[in-house]
NUDO-164176 format. One record per residue (C-alpha): residue in three letters; x, y, z. Coordinates in steps of 0.001 Angstrom, whole numbers, plus 500000, padded with zeros to 6 digits. Layout:
alaXYZ/...
//
This chain:
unk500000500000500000/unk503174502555500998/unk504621501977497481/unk501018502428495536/unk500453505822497453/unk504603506284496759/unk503301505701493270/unk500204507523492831/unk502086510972493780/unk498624512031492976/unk497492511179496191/unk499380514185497808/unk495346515095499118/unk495979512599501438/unk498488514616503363/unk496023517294503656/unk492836515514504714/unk493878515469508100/unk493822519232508093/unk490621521066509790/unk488937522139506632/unk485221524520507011/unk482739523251504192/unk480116526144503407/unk477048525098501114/unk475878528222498655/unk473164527136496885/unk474196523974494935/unk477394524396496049/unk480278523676498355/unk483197525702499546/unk485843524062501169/unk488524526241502860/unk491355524304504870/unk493021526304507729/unk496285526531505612/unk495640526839501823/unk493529527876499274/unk489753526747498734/unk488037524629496227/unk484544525443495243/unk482391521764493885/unk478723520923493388/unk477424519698496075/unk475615516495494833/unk478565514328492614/unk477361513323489374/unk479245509751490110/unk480112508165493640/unk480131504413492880/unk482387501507494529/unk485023504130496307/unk485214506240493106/unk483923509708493288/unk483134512573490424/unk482850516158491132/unk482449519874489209/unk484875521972490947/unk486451525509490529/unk489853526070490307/unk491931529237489428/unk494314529383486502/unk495893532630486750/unk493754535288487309/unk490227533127485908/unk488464530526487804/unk487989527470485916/unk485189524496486079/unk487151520832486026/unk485789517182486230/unk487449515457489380/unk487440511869489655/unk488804510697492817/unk489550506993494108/unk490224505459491074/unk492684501916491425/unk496211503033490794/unk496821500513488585/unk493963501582486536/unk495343505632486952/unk498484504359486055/unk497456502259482822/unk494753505171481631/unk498156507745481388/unk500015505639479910/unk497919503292477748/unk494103504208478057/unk491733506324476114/unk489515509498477889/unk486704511563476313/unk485288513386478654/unk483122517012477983/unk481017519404479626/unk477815521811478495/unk476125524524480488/unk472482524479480194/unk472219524909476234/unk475851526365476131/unk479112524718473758/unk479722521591474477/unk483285521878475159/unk485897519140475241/unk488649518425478436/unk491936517152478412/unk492500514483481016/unk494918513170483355/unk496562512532486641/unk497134516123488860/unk497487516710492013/unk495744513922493838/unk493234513192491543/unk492364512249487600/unk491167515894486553/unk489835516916483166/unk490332520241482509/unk489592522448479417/unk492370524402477527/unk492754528054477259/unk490389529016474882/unk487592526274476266/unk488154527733479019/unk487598531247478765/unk484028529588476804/unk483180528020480169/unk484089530936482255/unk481329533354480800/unk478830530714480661/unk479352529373484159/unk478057532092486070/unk474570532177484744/unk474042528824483997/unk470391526596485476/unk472141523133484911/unk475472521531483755/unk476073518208481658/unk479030516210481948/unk480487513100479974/unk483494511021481336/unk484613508096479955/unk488074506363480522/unk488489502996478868/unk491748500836479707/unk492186497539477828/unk491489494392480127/unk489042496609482635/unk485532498064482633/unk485202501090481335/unk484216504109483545/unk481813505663481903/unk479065508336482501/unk476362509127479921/unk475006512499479726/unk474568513577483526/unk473248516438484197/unk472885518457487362/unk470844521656488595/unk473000524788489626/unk472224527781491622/unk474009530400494043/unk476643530165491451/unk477462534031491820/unk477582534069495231/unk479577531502495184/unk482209532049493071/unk482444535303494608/unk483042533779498173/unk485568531780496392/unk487432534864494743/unk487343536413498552/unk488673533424499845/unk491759532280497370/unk491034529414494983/unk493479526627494329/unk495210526735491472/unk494554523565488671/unk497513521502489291/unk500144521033486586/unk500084517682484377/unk502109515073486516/unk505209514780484275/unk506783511361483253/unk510231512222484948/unk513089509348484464/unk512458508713488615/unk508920508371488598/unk509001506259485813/unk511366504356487466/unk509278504063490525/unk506095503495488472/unk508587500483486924/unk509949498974490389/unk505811499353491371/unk504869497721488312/unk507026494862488437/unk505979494394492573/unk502524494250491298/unk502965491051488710/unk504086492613485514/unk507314491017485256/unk508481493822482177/unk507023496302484146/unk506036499734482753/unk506567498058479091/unk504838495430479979/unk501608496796481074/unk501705499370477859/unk501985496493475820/unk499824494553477435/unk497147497554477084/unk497410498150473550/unk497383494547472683/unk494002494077473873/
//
């Protein structure tokens, strides 16, 4: 379990759970301030919580804009590790009868986040603060495994001004940076691999991905 979470260097959130945090609902929503760092801003009701594996709308900043992102937390590392290196994610999100606008995935910061670029963005930005409802698609197929997949759920939104005001007051936290393959974590993810039962380790499990 030490080397998974070793692993996973997404689970970092882990460190930080143990911190008081203050959860304030806003209408649909949910700020969540810990006492030492900024605050994330997510619907309250998930659009998936099924078998330990979560998804969430949050609000992040990036820069000087605050962004909407997918969350999915709990995920198997294995399956986190084989989805960024060997699996396939299309995942999207609509405001009421807004763009449907696409999101890169991947693992950040202690969690599989699909954000949207810098011009999606800025499309999601204006709409967000008016919007009645919000639709969101996820799916991340691995080779082997069941895909995770959510069809076209949609939830109800409201306080959203308010509360991404509140959020602005309070300091948002920022989207996390793409978790780079570095020789060392590679390396680890290789040692992990190979711990786990894939004797080639990270080759193996690519090619074992892609073969199937």
């Amino acid at each position: 379990m030490k080397h998974i979470i070793v692993l996973a260097g997404w689970l970092t959130v882990i460190s930080g759970a143990a911190r008081a945090t203050s959860q304030e609902q806003i209408g649909s929503w949910v700020l969540s301030c810990p006492s030492a760092g900024p605050c994330v801003l997510r619907v309250g009701k998930r659009f998936l919580d099924t078998g330990g594996i979560t998804g969430n709308l949050e609000v992040l900043a990036a820069g000087q804009s605050l962004v909407p992102v997918v969350t999915l937390r709990g995920l198997p590392a294995e399956m986190l590790m084989a989805a960024s290196l060997a699996g396939t994610t299309n995942a999207s999100m609509q405001f009421g009868s807004g763009t449907r606008v696409a999101l890169a995935c991947g693992p950040r910061g202690g969690a599989y986040i699909c954000a949207p670029g810098e011009a999606a963005a800025r499309i999601l930005g204006s709409e967000l603060p008016a919007a009645r409802s919000v639709t969101v698609l996820v799916s991340v197929a691995v080779g082997g495994m069941k895909p995770l997949q959510i069809r076209e759920k949609t939830l109800g939104l409201s306080g959203t001004d308010e509360a991404l005001a509140r959020l602005r007051a309070a300091g948002a936290m920022p989207v996390p940076g793409p978790m780079a393959a570095t020789s060392d974590f590679m390396a680890m993810a290789d040692r992990v691999l190979r711990e786990a039962g894939y004797p080639n380790g990270v080759a193996g499990l690519v090619a074992s991905y892609r073969g199937k």
